[in-house]
N, C-alpha and C positions, 0 to 999 in steps of 0.2 A: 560560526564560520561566516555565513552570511546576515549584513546586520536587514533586520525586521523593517519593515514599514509600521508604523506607530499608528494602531488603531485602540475603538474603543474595546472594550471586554463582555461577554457575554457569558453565562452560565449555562449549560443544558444537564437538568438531571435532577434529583434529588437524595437527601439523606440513604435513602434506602438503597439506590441503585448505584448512588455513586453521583458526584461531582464533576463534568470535564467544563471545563472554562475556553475558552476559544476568542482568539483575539488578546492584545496586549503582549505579555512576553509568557504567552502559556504556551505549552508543546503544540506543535501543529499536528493535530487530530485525526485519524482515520474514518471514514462513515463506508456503509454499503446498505444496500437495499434488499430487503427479501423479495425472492422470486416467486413464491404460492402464493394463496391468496391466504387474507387474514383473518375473515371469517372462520378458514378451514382454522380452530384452535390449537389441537393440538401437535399439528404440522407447524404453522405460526412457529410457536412458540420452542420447538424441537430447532427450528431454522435461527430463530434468532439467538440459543445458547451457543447454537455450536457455530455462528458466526463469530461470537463475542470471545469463546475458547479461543478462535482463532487469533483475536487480537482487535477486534473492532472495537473503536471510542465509541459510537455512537451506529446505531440502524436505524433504518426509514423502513416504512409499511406503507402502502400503498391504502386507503381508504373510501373508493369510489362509491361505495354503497351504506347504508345506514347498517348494514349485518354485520359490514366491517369495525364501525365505531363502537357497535355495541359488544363488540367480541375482545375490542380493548380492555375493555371492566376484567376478563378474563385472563388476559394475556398478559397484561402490567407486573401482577400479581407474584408470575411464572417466571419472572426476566430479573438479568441484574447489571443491564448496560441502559443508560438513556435512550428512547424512542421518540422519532420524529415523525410526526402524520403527516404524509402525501395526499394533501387536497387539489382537487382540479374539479372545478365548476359549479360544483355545490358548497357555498359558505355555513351552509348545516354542518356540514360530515366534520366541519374546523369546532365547532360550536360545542358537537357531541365529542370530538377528541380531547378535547380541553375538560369537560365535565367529564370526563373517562378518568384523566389524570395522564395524558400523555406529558411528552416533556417539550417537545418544540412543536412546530407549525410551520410547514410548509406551505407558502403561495405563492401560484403563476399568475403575473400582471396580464396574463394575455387571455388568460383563463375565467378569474375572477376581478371585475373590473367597477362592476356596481359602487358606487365611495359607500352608501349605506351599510351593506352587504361587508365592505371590509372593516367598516369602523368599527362594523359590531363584533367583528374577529378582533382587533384590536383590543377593544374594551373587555371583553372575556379575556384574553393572553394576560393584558394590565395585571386585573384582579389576579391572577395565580404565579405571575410573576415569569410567564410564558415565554422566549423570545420565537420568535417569527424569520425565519427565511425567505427574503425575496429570491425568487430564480425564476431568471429571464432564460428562457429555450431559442434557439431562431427558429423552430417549428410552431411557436406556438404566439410569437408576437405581432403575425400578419391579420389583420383584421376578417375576420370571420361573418361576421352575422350583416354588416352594412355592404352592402357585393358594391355598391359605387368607392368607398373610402377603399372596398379591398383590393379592389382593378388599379387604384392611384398608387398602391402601397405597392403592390407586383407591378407597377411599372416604373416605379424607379427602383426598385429592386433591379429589376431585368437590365436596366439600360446600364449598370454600372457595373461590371463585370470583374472588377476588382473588389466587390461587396462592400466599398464604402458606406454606403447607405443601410443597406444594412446593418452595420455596425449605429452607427448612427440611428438607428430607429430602437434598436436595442439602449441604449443608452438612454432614447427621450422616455422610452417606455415606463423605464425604471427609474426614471426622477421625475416622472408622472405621478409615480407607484409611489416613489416614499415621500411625495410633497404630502400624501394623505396622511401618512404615521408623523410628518413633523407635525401635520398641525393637530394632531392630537395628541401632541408630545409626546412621542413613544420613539426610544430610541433604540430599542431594548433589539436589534434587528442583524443580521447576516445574510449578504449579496452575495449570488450568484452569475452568471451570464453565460451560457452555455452554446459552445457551437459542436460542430465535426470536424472540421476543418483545424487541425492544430497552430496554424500561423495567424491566424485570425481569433483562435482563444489568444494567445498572445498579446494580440494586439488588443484587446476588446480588457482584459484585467490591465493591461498598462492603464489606460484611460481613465477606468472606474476608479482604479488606487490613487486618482489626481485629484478628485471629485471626492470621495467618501471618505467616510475615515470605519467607517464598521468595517469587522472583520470581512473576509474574503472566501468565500467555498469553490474552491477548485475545481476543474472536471473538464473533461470533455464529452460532450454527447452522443447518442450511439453512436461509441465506434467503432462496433462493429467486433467479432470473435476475437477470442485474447491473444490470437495469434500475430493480428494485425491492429489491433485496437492498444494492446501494450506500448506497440512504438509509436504510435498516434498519441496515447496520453503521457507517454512518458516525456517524448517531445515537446511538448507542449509543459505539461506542470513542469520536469526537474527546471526549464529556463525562468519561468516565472519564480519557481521558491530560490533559486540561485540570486535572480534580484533582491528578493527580499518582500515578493510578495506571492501573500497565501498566506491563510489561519488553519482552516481545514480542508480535508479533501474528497473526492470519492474518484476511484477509478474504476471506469463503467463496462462491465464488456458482457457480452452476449454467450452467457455461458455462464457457470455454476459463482454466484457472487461470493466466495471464501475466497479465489483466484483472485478479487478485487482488494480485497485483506490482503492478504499474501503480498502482491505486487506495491500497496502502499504503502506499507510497512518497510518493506526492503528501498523504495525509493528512499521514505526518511531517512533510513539509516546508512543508505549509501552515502546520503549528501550529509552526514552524521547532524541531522536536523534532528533526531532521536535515539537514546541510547538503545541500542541490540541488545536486542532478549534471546537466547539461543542461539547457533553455531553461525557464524560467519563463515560460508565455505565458501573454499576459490579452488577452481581445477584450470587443468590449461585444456586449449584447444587440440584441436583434432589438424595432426598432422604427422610425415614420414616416419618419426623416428620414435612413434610409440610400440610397444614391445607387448602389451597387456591389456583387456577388452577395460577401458580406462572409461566409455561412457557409461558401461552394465554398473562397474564398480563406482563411479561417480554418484547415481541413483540410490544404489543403496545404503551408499554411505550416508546421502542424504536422507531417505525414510528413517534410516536409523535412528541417526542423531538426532533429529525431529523430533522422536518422540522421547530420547531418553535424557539430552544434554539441556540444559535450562539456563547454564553461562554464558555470554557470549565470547566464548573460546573462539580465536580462529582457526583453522584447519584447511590442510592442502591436500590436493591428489594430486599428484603431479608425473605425467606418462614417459618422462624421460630425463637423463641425468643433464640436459643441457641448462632448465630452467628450473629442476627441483632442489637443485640444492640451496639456491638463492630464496627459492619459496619454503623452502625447509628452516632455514635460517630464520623468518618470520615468523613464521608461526609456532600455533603453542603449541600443536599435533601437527606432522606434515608425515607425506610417505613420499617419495618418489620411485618409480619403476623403473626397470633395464629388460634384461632378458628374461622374462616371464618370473620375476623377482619382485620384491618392492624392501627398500631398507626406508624404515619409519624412526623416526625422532622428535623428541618430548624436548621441546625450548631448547632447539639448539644439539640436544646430546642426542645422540644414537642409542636406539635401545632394542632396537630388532631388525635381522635380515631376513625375510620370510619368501618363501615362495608365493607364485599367483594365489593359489588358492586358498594362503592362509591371510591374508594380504588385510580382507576385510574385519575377519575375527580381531586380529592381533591391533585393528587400528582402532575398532571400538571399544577394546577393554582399554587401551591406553588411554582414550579419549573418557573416559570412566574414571579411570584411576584417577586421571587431572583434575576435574572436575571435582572430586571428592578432596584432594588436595590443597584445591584454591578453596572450597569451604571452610577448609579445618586451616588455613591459612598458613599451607606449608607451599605453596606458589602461588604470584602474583600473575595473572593474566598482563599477554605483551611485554617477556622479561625475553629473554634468550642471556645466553651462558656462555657460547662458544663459536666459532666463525667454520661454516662447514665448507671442509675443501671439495671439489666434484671429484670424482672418480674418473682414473684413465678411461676415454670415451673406449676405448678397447678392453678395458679390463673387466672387472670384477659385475659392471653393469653394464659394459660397453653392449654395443652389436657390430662389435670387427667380424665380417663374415666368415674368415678362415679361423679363427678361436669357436666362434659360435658352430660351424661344420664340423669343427673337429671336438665340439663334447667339451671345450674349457672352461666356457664361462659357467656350465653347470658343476665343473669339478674342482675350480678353485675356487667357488664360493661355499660350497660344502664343506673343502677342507677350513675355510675361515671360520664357517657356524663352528664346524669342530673345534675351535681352538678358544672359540667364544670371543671373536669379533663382530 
């Protein structure tokens, strides 16, 4: 849908765990980060399955200590997604990740900056065929250790209040950073540049995607609980992948990282930058003329299906006859609701009027049965059959107050199940 910006290609992974490619015209890729530490192993490694169950191309661990490197030997072994080691300050902990057997290499220009110290990271990556992530933070490219260069750096910082310079320091930083990998000829690399601020990641991957041709790692930095950090990173990545740029991603938030899976998953696939693995569900909002507790029933239809349906079928819940008919008509499963009712339909055909309470049972067997149908390829996913007309807003599902008081809508719809409509 959206064409690509043409970069080089990089590999992350091996035989064993698996292959993801990043960059060129490969899928754009999911990553997330473990939360424990890495050392602890059998936590490690418990966190990073059932990340990967969830859907992650690739995890990052965190490495600050030598306990941690050496718990890779252990941890590799256990996993079957590609691992990227998160270095910051010590060019050993990259040394021993690499003689570990990890898959990529993470380094911050702002962190490790010695050229000796990173060539020797280079030249080990080389040998194993490692690629390296450059990722620029704004927290972490202000100079540190010289207090004169860092007073000059915070005060053109400060003086430009539109972050120009900012930007602009992130930028020199990381063509500082990789004039060292050109002239060791190592190309083999994946940029980052990470802010908080969403309109300003915007602006800062425009620039880079002008300048580089390696792929692109998306993100936005702490931003903060998934509550508010969602529309932060969502704003930010869907415009950049809209243009056509980004390879892969990570969306960050301050709270359980499988919500980071989760949410980048469904952005690729909203922006169908990715095919949908499991249930496509769409509900409508919340307003006057819902009849039946449409969010309780929303939820569970969702856990449900989650764990049972593996196609990407779409499916509707829909709280009233104004918008379900049209969403019923879409979809491969839809229900829509009236008067504490729900009439549910399979591509189009009508195949059950059910009261509230049966509502959820009757939508997941049918969502079951479809499922089992398009495997045995007695239905194509995205077909419909028949143009469904709405029901008298008074009738059968209406809420005409004087039918509904007087006991109608529950007695001619009775009489209809009885007659087997």
């Amino acid at each position: 849908m959206f064409k690509r910006r043409p970069t080089r290609q990089i590999c992350v992974g091996d035989d064993r765990v698996g292959r993801i490619l990043i960059g060129g015209d490969a899928p754009i890729s999911v990553q997330t980060m473990t939360a424990g530490y890495t050392h602890d192993v059998d936590a490690c490694v418990a966190e990073i399955n059932r990340l990967a169950a969830a859907g992650a191309d690739i995890v990052r661990v965190a490495v600050p200590q030598r306990k941690d490197t050496e718990a890779l030997h252990h941890i590799l072994p256990q996993v079957r997604v590609p691992i990227v080691a998160d270095v910051h300050f010590h060019f050993e902990r990259a040394l021993e990740a690499v003689e570990a057997g990890v898959h990529k290499i993470r380094l911050n220009p702002g962190n490790i900056s010695d050229r000796d110290q990173v060539n020797a990271v280079i030249d080990a990556c080389r040998e194993r065929s490692i690629p390296i992530r450059v990722g620029v933070n704004e927290g972490s490219i202000v100079e540190r250790r010289d207090k004169q260069k860092r007073l000059q750096e915070l005060g053109r910082f400060f003086a430009d209040r539109r972050q120009g310079h900012l930007l602009a320091l992130m930028i020199t930083k990381l063509e500082e950073y990789l004039d060292i990998f050109y002239e060791r000829d190592f190309h083999d690399i994946c940029i980052s540049a990470k802010l908080m601020d969403a309109a300003l990641v915007c602006e800062i991957y425009q620039e880079i995607s002008k300048r580089f041709d390696h792929p692109l790692h998306l993100g936005v930095t702490h931003a903060g609980p998934k509550e508010t950090g969602a529309i932060r990173s969502i704003a930010a990545l869907s415009g950049l992948l809209c243009q056509g740029i980004g390879d892969t991603l990570r969306i960050s938030y301050a709270n359980d990282p499988i919500y980071e899976v989760e949410d980048g998953l469904e952005l690729l696939w909203s922006l169908s930058l990715r095919e949908r693995k499991g249930v496509d569900l769409i509900a409508c909002p919340t307003c006057g003329r819902i009849q039946v507790d449409l969010f309780t029933l929303v939820q569970d239809v969702r856990e449900k299906l989650a764990a049972e349906i593996e196609i990407p079928m779409k499916v509707a819940v829909m709280g009233c006859v104004v918008n379900g008919p049209g969403e019923a008509e879409g979809a491969d499963v839809a229900v829509f609701a009236g008067d504490r009712r729900g009439i549910i339909y399979v591509q189009g055909q009508r195949v059950a009027n059910v009261t509230e309470e049966q509502i959820l049972d009757r939508l997941l067997e049918e969502c079951r049965t479809f499922q089992q149908r398009v495997r045995d390829g007695q239905a194509t996913l995205g077909e419909k059959s028949v143009e469904i007309v709405p029901p008298d807003p008074i009738g059968e599902l209406g809420s005409g107050i004087d039918k509904i008081a007087a006991g109608e809508v529950e007695r001619i719809t009775q009489v209809r199940i009885d007659r087997g409509n």
